[in-house]
C-alpha atoms as one frame of an Amber mdcrd trajectory, in Angstrom:
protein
  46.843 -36.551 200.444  44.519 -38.296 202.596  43.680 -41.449 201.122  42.375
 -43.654 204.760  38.871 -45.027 204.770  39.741 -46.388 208.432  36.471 -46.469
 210.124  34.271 -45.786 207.283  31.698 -48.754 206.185  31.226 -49.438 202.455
  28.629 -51.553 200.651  29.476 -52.186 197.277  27.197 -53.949 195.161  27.916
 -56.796 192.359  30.758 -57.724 194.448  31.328 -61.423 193.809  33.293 -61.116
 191.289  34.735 -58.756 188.708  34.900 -55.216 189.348  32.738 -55.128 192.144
  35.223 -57.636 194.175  38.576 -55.731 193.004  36.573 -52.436 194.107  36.126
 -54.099 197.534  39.267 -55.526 197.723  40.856 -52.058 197.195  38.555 -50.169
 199.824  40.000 -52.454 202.404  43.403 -52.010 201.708  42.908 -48.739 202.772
  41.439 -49.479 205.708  37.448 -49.566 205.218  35.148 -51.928 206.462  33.809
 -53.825 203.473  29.722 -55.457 203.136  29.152 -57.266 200.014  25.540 -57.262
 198.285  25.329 -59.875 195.378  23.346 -62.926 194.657  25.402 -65.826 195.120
  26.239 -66.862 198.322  28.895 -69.285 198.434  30.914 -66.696 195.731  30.167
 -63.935 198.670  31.424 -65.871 201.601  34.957 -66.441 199.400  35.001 -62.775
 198.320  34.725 -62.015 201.930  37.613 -63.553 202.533  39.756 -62.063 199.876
  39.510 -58.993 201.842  42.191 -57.247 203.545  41.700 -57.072 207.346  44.982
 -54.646 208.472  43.085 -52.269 210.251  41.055 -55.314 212.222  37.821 -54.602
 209.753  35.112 -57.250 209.873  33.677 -57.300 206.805  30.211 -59.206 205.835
  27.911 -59.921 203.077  24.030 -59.903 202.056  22.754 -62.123 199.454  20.295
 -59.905 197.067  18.808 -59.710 193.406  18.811 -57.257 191.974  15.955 -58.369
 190.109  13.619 -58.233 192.719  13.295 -54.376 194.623  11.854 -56.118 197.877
  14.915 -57.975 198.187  16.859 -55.153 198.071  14.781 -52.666 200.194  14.494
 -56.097 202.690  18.962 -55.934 202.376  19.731 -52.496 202.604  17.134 -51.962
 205.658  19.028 -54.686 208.059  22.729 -53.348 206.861  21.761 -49.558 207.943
  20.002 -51.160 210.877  23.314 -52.241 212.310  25.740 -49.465 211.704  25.639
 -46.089 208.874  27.111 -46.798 205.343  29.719 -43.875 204.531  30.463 -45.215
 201.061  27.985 -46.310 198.853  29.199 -48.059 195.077  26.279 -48.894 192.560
  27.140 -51.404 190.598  24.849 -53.791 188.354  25.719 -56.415 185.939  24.426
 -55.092 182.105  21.294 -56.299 180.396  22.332 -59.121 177.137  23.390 -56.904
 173.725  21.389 -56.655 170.521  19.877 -53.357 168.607  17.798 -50.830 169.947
  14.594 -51.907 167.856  14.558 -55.883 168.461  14.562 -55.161 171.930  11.326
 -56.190 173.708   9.732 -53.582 176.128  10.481 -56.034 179.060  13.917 -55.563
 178.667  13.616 -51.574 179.368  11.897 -51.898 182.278  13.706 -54.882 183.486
  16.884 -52.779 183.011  15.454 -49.666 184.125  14.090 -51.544 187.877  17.934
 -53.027 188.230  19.687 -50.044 187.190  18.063 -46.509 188.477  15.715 -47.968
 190.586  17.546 -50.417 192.793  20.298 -47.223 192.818  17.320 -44.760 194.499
  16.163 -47.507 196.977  19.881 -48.351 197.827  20.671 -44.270 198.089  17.877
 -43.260 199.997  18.199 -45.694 202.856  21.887 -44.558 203.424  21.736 -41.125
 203.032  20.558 -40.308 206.596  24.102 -41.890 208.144  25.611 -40.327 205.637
  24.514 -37.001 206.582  24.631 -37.695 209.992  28.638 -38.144 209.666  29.014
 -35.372 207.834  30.861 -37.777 205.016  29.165 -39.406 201.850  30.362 -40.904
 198.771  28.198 -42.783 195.899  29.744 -43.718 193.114  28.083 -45.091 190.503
  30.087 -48.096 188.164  28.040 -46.903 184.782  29.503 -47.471 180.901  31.270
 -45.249 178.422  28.013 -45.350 176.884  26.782 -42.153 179.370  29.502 -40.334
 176.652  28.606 -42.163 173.135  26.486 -44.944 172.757  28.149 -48.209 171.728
  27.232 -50.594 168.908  25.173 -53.456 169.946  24.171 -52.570 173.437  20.864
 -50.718 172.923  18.876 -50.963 175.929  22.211 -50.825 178.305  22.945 -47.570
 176.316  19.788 -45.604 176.805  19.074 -47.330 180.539  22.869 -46.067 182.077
  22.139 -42.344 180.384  19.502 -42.230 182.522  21.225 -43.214 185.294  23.915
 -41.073 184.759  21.080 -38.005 184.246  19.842 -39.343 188.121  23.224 -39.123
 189.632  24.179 -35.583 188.599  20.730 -34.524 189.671  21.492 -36.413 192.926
  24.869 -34.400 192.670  23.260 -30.601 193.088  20.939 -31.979 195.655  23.582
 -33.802 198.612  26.513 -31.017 197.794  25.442 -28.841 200.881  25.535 -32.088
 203.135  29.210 -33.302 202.512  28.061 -35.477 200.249  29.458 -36.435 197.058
  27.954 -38.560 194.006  30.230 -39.510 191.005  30.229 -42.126 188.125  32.892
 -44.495 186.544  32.890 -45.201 183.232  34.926 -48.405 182.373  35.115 -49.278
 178.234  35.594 -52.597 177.730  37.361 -54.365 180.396  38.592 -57.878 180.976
  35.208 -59.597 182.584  33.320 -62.671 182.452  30.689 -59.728 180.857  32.827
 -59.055 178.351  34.033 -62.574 177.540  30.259 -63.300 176.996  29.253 -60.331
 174.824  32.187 -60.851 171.968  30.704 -64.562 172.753  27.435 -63.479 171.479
  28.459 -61.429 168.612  30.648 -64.425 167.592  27.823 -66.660 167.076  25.493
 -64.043 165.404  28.179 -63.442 162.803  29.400 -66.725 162.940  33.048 -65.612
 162.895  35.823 -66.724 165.755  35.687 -65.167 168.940  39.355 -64.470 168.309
  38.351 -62.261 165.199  36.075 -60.276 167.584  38.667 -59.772 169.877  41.154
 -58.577 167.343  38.331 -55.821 166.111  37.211 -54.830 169.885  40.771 -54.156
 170.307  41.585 -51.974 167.222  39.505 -49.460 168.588  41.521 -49.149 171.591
  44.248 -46.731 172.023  46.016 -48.620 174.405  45.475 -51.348 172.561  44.215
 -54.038 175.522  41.442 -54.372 177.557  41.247 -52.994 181.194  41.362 -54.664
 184.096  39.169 -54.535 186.846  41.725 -53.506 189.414  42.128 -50.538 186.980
  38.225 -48.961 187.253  38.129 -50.488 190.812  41.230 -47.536 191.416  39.257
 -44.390 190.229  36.062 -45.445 192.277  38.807 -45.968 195.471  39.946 -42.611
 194.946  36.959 -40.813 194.721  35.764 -42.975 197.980  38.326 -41.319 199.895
  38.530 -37.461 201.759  40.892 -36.336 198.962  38.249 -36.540 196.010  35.622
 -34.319 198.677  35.444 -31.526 196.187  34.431 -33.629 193.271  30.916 -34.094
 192.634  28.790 -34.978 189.394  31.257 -36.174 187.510  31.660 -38.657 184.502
  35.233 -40.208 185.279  36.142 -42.832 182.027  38.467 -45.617 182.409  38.531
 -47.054 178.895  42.466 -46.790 177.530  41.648 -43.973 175.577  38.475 -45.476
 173.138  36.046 -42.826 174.214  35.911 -40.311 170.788  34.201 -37.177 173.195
  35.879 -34.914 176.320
């Protein structure tokens, strides 16, 4: 099985922390050159150098917001300036929780610009060194909510569908060019995102975040929350030339909560 990303170059947004970092951290174990796109500098510069560096990669960062499209058209326009991004992983932090009808319009189309279009921009500036080498993968980091929407997270539920909808179109499209584009679905894994939605539930019911716990985990097979290392391993594989026949997929890492095929 061929499994080496040894002189491929990955940028893999939200990477400061949580499953963006252990996504990085993973690609350069097997040998890929890692850049970084996040907000925060001083977490970038000591995610950096978390990395592995075996195979003499120098890996770098860019400081972006999501929140702001110039930014990161402005980011993704001096990385692809400097060398070809083979491996592309979309990843964006989740808009707050609530239901569907208290949520403000703002809140859609703040979602929507972070989400899908910050993907497209990202996507569409790579995609000529991609097809120049002849190798492409984008994986997308969505939510189990692509497959059944979850209780409480409204806007994130109907914002990633759409995403998800984008990337298998995307799918049909880059086949013929060695391309491949794929999502992750993680349930409910062991985040500081996480932490701070059973934070927010706590206080609306006004019930111990220990209680909320207890319940998010009863509807767990496994029984326990996943941890980042765990999704960060299904986007790996399907980063490297063994997952090149796999294409529009919905891949969930969620310990078994996910009630649909």
């Amino acid at each position: 099985m061929e499994l080496s990303l040894k002189g491929k170059t990955a940028l893999i947004c939200g990477s400061s922390q949580g499953i963006g970092l252990a996504t990085a951290k993973e690609l350069a174990i097997l040998g890929a050159e890692c850049i970084l796109l996040a907000r925060n500098k001083e977490s970038l510069q000591n995610a950096v150098e978390s990395l592995a560096v075996e195979h003499l990669q120098e890996h770098s960062y860019v400081v972006a917001d999501f929140r702001d499209t110039r930014q990161i058209e402005d980011a993704v326009k001096g990385i692809i300036s400097r060398k070809a991004v083979h491996i592309l992983v979309n990843n964006t932090g989740g808009p707050k929780g609530g239901p569907l009808i208290d949520a403000d319009t703002h809140e859609f189309t703040d979602t929507f610009q972070q989400h899908l279009i910050c993907n497209h921009i990202l996507v569409q500036a790579v995609i000529a060194g991609m097809t120049a080498a002849g190798y492409g993968r984008i994986i997308n980091i969505i939510s189990t909510s692509v497959k059944t929407p979850l209780k409480n997270l409204g806007v994130s539920n109907t914002v990633r569908w759409a995403v998800a909808s984008w990337a298998k179109t995307l799918a049909g499209e880059l086949a013929p060019y060695g391309i491949t584009v794929n999502n992750v679905l993680p349930g409910s894994t062991n985040t500081t995102r996480l932490k701070s939605l059973m934070a927010a539930i706590a206080t609306k019911r006004n019930a111990p975040i220990n209680t909320i716990e207890e319940e998010m985990l009863s509807e767990i097979p496994m029984k326990r929350f996943g941890d980042a290392k765990e999704i960060a391993a299904a986007v790996t594989f399907l980063a490297t030339p063994a997952a090149g026949y796999i294409t529009g997929i919905n891949i969930s890492v969620d310990g078994g909560k996910t009630p649909v095929l």
